[in-house]
C-alpha positions in Angstrom: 4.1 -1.2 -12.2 1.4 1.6 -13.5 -0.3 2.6 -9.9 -3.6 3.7 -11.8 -3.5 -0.2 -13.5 -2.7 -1.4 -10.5 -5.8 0.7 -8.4 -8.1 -1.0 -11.3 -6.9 -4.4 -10.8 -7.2 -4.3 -7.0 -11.0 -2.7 -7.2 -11.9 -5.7 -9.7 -10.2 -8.2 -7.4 -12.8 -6.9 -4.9 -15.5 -6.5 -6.6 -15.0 -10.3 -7.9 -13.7 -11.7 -4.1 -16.8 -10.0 -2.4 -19.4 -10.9 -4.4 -20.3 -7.2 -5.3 -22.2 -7.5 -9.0 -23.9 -4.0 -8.8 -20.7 -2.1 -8.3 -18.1 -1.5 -11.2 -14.0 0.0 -10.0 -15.3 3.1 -11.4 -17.5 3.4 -8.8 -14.8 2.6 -6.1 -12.7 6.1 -4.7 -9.0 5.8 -4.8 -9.6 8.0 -1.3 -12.4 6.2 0.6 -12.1 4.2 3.4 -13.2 0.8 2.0 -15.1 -0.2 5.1 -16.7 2.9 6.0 -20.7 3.5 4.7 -18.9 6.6 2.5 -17.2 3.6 0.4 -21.0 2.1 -0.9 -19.6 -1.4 -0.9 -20.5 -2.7 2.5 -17.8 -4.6 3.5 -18.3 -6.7 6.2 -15.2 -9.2 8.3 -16.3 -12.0 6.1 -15.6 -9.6 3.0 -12.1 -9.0 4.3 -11.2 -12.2 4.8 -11.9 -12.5 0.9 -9.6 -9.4 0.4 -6.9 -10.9 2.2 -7.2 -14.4 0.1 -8.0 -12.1 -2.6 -4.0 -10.3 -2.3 -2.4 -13.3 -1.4 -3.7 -15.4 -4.6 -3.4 -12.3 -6.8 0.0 -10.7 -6.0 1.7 -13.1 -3.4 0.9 -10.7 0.1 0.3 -12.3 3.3 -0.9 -9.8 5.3 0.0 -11.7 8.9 -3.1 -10.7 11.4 -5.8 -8.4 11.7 -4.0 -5.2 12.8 -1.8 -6.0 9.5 -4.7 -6.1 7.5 -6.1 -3.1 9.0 -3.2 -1.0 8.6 -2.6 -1.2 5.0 -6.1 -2.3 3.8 -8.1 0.8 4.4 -8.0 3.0 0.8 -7.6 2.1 -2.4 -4.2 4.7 -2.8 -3.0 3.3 0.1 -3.5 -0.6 -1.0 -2.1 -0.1 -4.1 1.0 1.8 -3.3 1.3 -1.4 0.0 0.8 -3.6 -2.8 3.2 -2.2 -5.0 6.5 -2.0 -2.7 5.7 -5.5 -1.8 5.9 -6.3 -5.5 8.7 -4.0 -6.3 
């Protein structure tokens, strides 16, 4: 799988899951922590629960519990390279 397709297609899933119109997956860092101010998108818990459904409907990832999702759901590099060995 193309990791810089793959880094698009996961900004677009968020963008779409969390409701964020204003906000393209240009604008999205590969590098940023997604849930930090620095990221612009102002992701909230109720915005990661739509992540997690988000992964699971798109590419088949149950991310079990909280510290899970925390773990592997904090850049964009790292979500997509998670995302990818799942998938491989």
């Amino acid at each position: 799988m193309d990791i810089e397709q793959l880094k698009y297609d996961i900004k677009d899933m968020i963008i779409e899951e969390c409701e964020k119109e204003n906000i393209t997956p240009e604008n999205i860092r590969d590098d940023v922590e997604l849930f930090s101010e620095e990221s612009g998108l102002e992701l909230d818990s109720l915005d990661a629960l739509q992540i997690s459904m988000g992964l699971q409907r798109k590419y088949g990832i149950r991310l079990g519990d909280s510290k899970d999702f925390r773990r592997h759901v904090t850049t964009i590099e790292k979500l997509a390279h998670y995302v990818n060995e799942q998938n491989g």
